[in-house]
BANU-822070 format. One record per residue: x, y, z of N, C-alpha, C, CB in turn; residue in three letters; residue number from 0. Coordinates in steps of 0.02 Angstrom, whole numbers, always signed. Glycine has a CB too. Layout:
N
@n_c1->X | n_c2->Y | n_c3->Z | ca_c1->X | ca_c2->Y | ca_c3->Z | c_c1->X | c_c2->Y | c_c3->Z | cb_c1->X | cb_c2->Y | cb_c3->Z | residu->Ala | num->NUM
...
//
This chain:
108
@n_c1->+262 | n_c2->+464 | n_c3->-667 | ca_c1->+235 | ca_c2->+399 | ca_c3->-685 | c_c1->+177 | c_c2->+410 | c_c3->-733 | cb_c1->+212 | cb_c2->+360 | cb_c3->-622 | residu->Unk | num->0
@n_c1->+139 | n_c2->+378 | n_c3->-770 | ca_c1->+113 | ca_c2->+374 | ca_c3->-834 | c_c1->+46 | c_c2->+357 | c_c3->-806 | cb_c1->+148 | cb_c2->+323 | cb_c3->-887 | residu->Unk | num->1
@n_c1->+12 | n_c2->+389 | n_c3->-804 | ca_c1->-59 | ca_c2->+352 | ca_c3->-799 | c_c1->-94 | c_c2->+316 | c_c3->-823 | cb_c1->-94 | cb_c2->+373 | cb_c3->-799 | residu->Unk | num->2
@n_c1->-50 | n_c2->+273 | n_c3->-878 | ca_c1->-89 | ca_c2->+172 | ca_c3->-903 | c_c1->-52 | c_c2->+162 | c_c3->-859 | cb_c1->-77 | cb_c2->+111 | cb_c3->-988 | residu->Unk | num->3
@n_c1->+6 | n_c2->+173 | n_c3->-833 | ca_c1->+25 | ca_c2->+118 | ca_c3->-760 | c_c1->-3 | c_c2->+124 | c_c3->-717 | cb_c1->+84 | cb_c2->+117 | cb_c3->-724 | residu->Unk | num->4
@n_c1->-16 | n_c2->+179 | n_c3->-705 | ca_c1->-63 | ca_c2->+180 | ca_c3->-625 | c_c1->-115 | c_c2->+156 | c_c3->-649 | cb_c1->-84 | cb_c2->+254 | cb_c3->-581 | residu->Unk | num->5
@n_c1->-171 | n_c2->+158 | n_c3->-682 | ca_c1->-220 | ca_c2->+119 | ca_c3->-705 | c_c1->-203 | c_c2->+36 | c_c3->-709 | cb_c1->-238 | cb_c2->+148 | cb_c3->-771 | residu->Unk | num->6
@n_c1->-169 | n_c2->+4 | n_c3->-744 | ca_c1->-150 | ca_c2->-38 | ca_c3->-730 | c_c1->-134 | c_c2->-78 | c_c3->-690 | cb_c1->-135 | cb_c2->-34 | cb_c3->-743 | residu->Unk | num->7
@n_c1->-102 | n_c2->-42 | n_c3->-622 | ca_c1->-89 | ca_c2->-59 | ca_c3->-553 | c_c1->-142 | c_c2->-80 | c_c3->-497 | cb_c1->-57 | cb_c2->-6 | cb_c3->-529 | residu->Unk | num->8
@n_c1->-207 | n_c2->+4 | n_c3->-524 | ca_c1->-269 | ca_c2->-9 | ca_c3->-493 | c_c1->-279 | c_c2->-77 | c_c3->-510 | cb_c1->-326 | cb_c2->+37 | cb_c3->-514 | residu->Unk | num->9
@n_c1->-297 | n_c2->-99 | n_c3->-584 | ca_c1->-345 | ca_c2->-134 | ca_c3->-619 | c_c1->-294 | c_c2->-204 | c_c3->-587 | cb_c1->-359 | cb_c2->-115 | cb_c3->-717 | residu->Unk | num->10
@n_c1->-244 | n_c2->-217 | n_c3->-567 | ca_c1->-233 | ca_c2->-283 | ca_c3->-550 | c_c1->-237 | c_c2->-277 | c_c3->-469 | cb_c1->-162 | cb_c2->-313 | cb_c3->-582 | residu->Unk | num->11
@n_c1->-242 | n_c2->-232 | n_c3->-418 | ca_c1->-265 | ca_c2->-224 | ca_c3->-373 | c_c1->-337 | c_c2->-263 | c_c3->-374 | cb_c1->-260 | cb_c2->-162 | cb_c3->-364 | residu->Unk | num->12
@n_c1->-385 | n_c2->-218 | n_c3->-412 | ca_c1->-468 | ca_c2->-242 | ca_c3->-422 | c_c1->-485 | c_c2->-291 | c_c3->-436 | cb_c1->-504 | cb_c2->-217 | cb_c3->-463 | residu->Unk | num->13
@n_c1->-427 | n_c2->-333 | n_c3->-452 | ca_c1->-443 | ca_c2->-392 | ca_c3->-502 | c_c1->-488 | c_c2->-434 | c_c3->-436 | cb_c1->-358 | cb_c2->-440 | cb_c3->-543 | residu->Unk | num->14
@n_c1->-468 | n_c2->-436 | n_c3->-400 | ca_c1->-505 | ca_c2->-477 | ca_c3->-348 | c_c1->-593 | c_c2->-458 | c_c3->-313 | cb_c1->-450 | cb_c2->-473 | cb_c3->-288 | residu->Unk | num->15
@n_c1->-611 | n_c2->-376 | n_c3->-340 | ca_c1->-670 | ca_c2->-372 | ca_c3->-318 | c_c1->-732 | c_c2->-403 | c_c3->-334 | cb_c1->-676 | cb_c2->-327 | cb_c3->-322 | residu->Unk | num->16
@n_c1->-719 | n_c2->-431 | n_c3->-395 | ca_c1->-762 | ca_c2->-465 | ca_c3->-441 | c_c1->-757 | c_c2->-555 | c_c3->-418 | cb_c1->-731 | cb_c2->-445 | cb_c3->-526 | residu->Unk | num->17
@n_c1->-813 | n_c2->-552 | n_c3->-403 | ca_c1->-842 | ca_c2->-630 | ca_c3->-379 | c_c1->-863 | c_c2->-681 | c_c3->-433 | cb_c1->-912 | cb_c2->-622 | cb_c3->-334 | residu->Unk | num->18
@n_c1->-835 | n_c2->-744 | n_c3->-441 | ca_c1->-876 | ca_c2->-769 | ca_c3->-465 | c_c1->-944 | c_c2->-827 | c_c3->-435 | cb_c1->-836 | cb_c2->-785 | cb_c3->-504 | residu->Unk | num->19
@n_c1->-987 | n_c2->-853 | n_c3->-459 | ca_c1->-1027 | ca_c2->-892 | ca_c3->-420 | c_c1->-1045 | c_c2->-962 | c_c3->-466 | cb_c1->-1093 | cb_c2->-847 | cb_c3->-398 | residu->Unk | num->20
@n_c1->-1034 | n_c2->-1005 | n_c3->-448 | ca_c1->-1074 | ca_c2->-1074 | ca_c3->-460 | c_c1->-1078 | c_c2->-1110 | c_c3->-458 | cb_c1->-1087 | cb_c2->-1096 | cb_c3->-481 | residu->Unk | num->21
@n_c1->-1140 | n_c2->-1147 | n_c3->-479 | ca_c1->-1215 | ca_c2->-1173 | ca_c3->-440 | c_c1->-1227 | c_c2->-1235 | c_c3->-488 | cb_c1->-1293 | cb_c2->-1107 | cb_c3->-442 | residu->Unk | num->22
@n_c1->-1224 | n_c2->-1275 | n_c3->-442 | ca_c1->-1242 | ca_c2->-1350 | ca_c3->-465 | c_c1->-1297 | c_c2->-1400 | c_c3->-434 | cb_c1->-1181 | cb_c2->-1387 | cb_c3->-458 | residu->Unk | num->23
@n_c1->-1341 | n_c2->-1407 | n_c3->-499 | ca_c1->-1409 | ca_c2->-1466 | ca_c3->-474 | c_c1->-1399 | c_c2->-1524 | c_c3->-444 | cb_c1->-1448 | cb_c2->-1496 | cb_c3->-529 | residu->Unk | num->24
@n_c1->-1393 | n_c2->-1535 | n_c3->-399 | ca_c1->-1390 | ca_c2->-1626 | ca_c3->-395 | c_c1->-1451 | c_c2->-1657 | c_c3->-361 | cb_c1->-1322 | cb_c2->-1657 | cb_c3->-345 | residu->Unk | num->25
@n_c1->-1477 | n_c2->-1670 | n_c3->-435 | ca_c1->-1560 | ca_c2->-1708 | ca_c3->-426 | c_c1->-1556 | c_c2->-1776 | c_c3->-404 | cb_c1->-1606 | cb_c2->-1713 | cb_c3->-501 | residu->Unk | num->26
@n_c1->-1520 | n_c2->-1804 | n_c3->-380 | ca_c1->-1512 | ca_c2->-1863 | ca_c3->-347 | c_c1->-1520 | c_c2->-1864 | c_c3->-265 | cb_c1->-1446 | cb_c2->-1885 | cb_c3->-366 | residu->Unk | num->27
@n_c1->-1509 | n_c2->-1807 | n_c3->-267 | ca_c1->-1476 | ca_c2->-1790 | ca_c3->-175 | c_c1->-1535 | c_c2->-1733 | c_c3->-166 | cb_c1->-1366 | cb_c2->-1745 | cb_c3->-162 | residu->Unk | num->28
@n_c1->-1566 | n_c2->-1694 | n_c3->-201 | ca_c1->-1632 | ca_c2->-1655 | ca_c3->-228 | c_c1->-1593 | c_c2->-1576 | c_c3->-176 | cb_c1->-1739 | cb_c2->-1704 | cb_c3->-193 | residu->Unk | num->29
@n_c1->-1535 | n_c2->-1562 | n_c3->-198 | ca_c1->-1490 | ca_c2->-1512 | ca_c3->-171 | c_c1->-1453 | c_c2->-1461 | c_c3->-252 | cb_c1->-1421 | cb_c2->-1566 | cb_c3->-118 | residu->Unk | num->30
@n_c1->-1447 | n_c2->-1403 | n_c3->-213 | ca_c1->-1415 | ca_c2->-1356 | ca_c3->-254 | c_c1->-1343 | c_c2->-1353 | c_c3->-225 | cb_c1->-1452 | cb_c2->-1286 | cb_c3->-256 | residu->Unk | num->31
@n_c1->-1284 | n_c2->-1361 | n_c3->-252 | ca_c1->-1219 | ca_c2->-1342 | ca_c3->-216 | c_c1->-1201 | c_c2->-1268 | c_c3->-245 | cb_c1->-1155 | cb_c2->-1399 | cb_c3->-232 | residu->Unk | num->32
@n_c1->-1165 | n_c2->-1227 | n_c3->-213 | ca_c1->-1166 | ca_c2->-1168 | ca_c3->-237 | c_c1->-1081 | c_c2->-1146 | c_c3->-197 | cb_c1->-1247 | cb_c2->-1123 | cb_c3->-214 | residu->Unk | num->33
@n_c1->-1056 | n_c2->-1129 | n_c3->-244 | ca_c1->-983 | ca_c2->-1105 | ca_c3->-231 | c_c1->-964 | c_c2->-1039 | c_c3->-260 | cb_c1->-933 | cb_c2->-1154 | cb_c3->-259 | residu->Unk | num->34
@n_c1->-926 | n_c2->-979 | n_c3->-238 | ca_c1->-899 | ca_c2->-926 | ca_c3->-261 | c_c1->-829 | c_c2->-941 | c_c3->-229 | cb_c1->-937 | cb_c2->-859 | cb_c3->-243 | residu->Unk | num->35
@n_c1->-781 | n_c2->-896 | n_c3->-302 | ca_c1->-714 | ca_c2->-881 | ca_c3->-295 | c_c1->-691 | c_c2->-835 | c_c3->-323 | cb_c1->-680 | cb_c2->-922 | cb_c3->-307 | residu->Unk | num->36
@n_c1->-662 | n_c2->-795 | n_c3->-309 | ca_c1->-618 | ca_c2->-749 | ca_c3->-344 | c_c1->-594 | c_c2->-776 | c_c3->-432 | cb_c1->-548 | cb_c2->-743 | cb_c3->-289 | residu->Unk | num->37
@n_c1->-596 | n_c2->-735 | n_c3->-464 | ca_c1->-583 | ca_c2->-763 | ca_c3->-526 | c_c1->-507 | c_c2->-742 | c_c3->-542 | cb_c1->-638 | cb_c2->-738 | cb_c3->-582 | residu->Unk | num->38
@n_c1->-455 | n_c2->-810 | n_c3->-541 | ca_c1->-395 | ca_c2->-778 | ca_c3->-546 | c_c1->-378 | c_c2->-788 | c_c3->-610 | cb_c1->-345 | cb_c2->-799 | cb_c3->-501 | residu->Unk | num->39
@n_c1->-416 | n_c2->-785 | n_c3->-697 | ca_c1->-378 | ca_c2->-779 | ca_c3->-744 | c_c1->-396 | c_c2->-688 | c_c3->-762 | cb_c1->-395 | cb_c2->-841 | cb_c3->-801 | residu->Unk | num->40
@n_c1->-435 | n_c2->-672 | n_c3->-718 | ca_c1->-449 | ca_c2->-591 | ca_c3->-743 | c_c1->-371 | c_c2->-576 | c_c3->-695 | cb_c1->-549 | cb_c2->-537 | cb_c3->-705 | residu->Unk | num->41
@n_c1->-368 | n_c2->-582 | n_c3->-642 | ca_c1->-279 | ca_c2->-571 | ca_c3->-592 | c_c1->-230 | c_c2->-563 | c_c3->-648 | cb_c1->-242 | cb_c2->-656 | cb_c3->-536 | residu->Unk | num->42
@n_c1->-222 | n_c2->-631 | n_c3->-671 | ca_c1->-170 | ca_c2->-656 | ca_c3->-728 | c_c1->-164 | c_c2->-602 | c_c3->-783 | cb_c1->-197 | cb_c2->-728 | cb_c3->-766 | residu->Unk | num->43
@n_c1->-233 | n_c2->-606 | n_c3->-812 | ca_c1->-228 | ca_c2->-565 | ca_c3->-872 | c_c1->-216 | c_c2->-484 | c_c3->-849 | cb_c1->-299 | cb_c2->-577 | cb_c3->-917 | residu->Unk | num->44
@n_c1->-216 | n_c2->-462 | n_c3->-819 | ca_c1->-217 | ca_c2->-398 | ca_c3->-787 | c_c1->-136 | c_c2->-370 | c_c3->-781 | cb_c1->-255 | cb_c2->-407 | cb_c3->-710 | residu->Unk | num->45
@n_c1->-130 | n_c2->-432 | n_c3->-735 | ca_c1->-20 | ca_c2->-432 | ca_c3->-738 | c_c1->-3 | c_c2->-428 | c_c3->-795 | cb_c1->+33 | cb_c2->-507 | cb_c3->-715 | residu->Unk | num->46
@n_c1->-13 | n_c2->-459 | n_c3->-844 | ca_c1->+14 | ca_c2->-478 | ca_c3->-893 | c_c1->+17 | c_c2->-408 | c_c3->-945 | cb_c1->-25 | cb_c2->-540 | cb_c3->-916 | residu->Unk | num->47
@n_c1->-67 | n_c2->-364 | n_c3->-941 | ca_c1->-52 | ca_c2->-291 | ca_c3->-954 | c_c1->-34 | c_c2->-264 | c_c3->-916 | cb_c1->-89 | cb_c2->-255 | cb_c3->-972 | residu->Unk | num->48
@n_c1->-12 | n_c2->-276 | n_c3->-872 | ca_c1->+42 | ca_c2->-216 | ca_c3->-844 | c_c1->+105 | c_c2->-228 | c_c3->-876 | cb_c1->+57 | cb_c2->-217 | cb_c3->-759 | residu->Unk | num->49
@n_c1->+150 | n_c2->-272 | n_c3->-851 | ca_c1->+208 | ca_c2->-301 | ca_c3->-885 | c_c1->+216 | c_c2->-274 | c_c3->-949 | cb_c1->+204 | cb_c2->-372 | cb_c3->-892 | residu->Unk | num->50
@n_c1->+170 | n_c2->-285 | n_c3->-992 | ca_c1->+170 | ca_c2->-277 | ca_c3->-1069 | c_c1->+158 | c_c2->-171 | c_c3->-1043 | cb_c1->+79 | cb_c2->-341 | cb_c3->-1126 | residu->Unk | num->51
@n_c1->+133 | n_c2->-143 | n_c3->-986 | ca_c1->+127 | ca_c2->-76 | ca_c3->-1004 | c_c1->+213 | c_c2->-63 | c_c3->-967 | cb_c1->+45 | cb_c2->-30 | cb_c3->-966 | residu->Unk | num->52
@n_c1->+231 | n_c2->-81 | n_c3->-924 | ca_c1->+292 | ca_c2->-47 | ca_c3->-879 | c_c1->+352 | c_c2->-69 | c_c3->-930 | cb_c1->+302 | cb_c2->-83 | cb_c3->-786 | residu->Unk | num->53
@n_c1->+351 | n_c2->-123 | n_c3->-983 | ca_c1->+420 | ca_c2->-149 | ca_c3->-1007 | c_c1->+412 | c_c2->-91 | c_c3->-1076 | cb_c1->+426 | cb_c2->-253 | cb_c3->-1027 | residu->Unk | num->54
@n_c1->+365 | n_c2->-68 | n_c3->-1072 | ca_c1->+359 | ca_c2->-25 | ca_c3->-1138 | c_c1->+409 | c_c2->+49 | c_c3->-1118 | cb_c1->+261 | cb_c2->-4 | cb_c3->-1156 | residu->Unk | num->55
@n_c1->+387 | n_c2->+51 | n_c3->-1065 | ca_c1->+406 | ca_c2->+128 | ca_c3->-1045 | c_c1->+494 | c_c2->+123 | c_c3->-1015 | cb_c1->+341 | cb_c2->+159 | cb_c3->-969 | residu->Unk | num->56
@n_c1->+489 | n_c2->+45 | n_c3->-965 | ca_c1->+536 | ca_c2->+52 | ca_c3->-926 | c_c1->+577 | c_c2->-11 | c_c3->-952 | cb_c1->+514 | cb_c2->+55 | cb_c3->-852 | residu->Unk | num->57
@n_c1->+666 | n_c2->-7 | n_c3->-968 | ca_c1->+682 | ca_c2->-68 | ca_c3->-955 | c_c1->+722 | c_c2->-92 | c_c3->-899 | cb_c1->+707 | cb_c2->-84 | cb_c3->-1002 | residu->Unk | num->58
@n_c1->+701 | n_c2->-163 | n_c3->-925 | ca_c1->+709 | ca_c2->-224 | ca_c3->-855 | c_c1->+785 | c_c2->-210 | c_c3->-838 | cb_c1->+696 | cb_c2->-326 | cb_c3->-879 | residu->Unk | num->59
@n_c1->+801 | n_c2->-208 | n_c3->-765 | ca_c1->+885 | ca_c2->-218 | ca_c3->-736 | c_c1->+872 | c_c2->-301 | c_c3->-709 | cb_c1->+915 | cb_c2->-148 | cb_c3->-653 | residu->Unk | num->60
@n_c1->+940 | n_c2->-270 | n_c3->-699 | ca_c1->+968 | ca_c2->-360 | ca_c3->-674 | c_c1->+941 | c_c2->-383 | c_c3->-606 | cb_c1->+1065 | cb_c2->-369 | cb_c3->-662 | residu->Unk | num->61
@n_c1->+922 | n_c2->-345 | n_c3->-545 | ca_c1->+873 | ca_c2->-360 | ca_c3->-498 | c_c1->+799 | c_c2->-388 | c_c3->-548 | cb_c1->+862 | cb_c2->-285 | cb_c3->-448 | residu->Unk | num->62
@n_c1->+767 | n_c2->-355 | n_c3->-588 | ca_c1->+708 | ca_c2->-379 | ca_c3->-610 | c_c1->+695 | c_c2->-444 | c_c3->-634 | cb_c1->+692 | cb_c2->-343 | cb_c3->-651 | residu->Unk | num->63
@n_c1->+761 | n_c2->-465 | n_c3->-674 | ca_c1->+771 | ca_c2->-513 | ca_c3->-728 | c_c1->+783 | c_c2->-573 | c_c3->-673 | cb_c1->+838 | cb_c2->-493 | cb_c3->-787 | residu->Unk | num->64
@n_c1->+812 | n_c2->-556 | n_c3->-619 | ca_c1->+848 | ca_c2->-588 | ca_c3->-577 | c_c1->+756 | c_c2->-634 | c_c3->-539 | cb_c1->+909 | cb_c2->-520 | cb_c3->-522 | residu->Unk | num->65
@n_c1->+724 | n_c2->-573 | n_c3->-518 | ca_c1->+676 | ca_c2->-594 | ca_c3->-483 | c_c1->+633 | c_c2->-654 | c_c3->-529 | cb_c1->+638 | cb_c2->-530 | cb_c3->-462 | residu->Unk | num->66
@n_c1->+626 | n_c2->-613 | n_c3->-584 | ca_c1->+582 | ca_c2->-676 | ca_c3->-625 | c_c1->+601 | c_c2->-737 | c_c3->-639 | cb_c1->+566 | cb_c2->-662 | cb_c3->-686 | residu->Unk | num->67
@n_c1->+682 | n_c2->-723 | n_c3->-636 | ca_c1->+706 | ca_c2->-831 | ca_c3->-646 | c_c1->+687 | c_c2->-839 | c_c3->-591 | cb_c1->+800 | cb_c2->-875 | cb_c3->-654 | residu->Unk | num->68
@n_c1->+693 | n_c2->-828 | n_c3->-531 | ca_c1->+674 | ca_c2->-849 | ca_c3->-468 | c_c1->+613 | c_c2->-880 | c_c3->-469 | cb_c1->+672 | cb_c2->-799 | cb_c3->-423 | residu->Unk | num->69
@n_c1->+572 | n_c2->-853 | n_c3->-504 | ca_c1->+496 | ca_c2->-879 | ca_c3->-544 | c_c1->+482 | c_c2->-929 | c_c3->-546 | cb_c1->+482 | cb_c2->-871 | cb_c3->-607 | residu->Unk | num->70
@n_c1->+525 | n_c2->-958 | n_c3->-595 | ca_c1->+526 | ca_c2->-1020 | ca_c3->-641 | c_c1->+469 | c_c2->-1030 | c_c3->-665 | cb_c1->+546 | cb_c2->-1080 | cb_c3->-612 | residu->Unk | num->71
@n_c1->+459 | n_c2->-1062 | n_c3->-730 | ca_c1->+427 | ca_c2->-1090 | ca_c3->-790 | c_c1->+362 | c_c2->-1102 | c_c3->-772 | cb_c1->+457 | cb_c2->-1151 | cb_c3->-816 | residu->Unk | num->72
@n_c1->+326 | n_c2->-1100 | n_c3->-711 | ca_c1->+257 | ca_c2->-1127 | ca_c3->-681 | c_c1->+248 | c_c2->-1051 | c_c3->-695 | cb_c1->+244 | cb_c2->-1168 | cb_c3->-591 | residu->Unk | num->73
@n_c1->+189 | n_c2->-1047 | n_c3->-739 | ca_c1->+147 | ca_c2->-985 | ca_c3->-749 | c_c1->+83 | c_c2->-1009 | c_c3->-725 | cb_c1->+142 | cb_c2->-956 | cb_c3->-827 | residu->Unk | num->74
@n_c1->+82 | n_c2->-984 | n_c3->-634 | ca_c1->+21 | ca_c2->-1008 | ca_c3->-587 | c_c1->-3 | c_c2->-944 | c_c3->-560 | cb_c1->+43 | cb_c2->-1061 | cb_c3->-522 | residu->Unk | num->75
@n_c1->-74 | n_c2->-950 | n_c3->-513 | ca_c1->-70 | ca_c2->-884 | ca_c3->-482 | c_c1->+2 | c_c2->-884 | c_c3->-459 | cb_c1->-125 | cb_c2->-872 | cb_c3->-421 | residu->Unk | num->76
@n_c1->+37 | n_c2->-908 | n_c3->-422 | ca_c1->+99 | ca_c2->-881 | ca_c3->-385 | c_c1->+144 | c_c2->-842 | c_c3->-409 | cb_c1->+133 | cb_c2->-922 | cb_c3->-364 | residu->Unk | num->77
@n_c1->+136 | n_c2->-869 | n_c3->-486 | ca_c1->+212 | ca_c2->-840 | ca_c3->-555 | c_c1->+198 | c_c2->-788 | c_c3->-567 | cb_c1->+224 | cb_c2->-875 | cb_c3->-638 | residu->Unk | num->78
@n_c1->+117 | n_c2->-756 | n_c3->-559 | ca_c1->+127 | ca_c2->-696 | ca_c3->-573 | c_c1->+113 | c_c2->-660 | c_c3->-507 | cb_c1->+89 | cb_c2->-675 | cb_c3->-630 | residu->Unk | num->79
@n_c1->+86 | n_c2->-666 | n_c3->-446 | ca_c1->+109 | ca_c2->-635 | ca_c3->-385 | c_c1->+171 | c_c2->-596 | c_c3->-382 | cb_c1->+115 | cb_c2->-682 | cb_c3->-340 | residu->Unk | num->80
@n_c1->+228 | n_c2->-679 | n_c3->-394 | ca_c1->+278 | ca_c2->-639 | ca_c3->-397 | c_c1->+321 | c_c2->-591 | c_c3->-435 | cb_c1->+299 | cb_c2->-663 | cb_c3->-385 | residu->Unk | num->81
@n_c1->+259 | n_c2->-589 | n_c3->-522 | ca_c1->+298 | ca_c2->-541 | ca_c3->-553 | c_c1->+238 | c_c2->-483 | c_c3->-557 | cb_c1->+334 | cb_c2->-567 | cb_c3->-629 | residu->Unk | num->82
@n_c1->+210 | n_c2->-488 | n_c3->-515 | ca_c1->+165 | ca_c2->-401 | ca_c3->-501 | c_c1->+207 | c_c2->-372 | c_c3->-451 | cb_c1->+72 | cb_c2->-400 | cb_c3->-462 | residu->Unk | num->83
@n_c1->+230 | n_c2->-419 | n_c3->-394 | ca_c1->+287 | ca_c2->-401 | ca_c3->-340 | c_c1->+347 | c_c2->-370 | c_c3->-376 | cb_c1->+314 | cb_c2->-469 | cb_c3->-299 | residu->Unk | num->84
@n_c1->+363 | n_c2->-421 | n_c3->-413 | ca_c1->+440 | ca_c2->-388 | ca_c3->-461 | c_c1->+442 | c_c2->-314 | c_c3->-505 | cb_c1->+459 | cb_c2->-448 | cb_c3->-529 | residu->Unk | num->85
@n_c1->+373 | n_c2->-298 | n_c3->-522 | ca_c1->+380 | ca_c2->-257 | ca_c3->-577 | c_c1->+386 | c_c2->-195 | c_c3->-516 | cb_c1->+312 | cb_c2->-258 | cb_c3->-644 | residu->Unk | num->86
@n_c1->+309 | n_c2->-189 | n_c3->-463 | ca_c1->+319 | ca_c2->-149 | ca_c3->-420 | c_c1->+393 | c_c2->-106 | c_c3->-399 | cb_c1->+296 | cb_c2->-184 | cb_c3->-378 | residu->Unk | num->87
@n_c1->+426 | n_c2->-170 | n_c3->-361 | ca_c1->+488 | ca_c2->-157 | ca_c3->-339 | c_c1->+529 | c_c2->-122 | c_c3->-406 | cb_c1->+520 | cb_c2->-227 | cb_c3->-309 | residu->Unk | num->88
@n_c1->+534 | n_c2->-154 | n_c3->-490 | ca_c1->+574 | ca_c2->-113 | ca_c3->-527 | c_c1->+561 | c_c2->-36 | c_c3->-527 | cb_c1->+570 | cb_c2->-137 | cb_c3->-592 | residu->Unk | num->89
@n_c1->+479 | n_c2->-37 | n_c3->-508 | ca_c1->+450 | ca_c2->+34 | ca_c3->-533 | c_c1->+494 | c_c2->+91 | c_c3->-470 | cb_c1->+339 | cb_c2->+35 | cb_c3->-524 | residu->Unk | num->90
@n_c1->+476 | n_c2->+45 | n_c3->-390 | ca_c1->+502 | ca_c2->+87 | ca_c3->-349 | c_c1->+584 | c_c2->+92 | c_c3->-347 | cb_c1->+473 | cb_c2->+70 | cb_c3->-289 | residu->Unk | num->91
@n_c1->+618 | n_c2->+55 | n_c3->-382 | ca_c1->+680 | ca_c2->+78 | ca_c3->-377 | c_c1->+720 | c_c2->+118 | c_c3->-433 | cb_c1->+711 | cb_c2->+25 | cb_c3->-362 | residu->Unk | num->92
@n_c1->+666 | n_c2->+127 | n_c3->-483 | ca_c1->+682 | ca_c2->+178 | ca_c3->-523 | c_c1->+634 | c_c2->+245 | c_c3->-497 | cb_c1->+671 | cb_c2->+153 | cb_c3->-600 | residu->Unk | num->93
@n_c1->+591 | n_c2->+261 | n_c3->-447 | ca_c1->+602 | ca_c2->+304 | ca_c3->-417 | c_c1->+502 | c_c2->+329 | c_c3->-445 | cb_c1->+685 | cb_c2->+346 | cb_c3->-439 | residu->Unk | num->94
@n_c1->+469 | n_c2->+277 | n_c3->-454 | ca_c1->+426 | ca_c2->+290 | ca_c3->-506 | c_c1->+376 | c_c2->+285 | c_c3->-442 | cb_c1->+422 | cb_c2->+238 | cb_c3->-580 | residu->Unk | num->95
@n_c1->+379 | n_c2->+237 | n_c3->-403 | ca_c1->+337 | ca_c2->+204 | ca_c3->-334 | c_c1->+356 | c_c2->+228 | c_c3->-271 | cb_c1->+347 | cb_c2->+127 | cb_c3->-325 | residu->Unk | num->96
@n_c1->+325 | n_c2->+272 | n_c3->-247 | ca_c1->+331 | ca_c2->+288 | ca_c3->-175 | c_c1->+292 | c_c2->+264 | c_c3->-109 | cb_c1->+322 | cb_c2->+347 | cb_c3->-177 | residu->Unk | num->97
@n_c1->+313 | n_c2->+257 | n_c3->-75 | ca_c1->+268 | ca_c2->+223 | ca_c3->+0 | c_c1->+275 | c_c2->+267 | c_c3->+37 | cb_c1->+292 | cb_c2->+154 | cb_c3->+44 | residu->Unk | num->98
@n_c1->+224 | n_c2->+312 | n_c3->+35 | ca_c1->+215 | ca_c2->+366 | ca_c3->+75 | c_c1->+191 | c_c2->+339 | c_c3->+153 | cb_c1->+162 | cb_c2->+416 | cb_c3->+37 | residu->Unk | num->99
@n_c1->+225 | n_c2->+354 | n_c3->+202 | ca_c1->+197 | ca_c2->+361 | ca_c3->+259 | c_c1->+117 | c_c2->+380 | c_c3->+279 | cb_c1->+235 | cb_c2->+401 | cb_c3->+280 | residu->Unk | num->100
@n_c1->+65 | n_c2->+337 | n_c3->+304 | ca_c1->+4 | ca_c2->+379 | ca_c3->+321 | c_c1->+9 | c_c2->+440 | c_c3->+337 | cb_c1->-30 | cb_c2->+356 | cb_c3->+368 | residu->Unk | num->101
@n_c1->-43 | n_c2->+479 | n_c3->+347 | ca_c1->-40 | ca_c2->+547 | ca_c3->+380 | c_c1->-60 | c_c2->+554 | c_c3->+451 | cb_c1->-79 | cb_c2->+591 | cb_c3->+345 | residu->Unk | num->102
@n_c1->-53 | n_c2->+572 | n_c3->+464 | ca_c1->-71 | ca_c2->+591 | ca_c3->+549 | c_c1->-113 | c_c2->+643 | c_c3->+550 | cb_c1->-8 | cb_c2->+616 | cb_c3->+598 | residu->Unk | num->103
@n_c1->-154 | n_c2->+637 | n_c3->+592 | ca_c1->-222 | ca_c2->+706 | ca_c3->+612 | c_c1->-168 | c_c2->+759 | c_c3->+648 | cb_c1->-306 | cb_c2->+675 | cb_c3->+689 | residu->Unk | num->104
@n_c1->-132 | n_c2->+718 | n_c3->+692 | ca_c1->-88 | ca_c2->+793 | ca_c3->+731 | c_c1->-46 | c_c2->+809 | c_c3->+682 | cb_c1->-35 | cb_c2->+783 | cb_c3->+808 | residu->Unk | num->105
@n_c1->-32 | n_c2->+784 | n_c3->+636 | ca_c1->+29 | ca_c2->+828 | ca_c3->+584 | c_c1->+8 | c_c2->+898 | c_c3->+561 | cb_c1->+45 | cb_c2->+787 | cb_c3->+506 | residu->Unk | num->106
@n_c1->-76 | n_c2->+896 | n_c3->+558 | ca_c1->-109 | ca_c2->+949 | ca_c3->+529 | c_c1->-108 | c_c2->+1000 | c_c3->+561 | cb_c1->-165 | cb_c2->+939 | cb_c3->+516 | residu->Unk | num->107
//
């Protein structure tokens, strides 16, 4: 496997460590409201280089192609959930993605 994909994989993993915060006056009510959320167009944009890094290296089969109509046309957080899910699965069934079993202390 290529290490811009694994980088890539991290970097849409991480996408969520990053907080955003804000904070609104309301001088009527003589209150601060203050909200944080995850920022999901850094998520988005993150998938989107991956996709653009794994279609470079790897091409799409008919499971992949298959998963993304499943998609459909709503490019939401969900549309690309499910095509960070989709690419994953292409990567592991071309043999690129492994799910290694934890390790065990008694294995040692």
């Amino acid at each position: 496997m290529n290490g811009l994909v694994w980088q890539a994989i991290y970097n849409v993993i991480n996408a969520y460590n990053t907080i955003e915060m804000n904070s609104e006056n309301i001088p009527q009510a003589g209150v601060m409201r203050t909200s944080t959320h995850a920022p999901v167009d850094i998520f988005i944009g993150r998938v989107r280089v991956l996709e653009d890094t794994v279609m470079a290296i790897q091409k799409p089969d008919s499971p992949y192609e298959n998963d993304v109509k499943k998609l459909g046309n709503s490019k939401n957080e969900d549309y690309y959930h499910g095509l960070y899910r989709a690419i994953l699965q292409l990567l592991h069934r071309n043999g690129h993605v492994r799910f290694k079993p934890p390790r065990d202390i008694a294995d040692d």
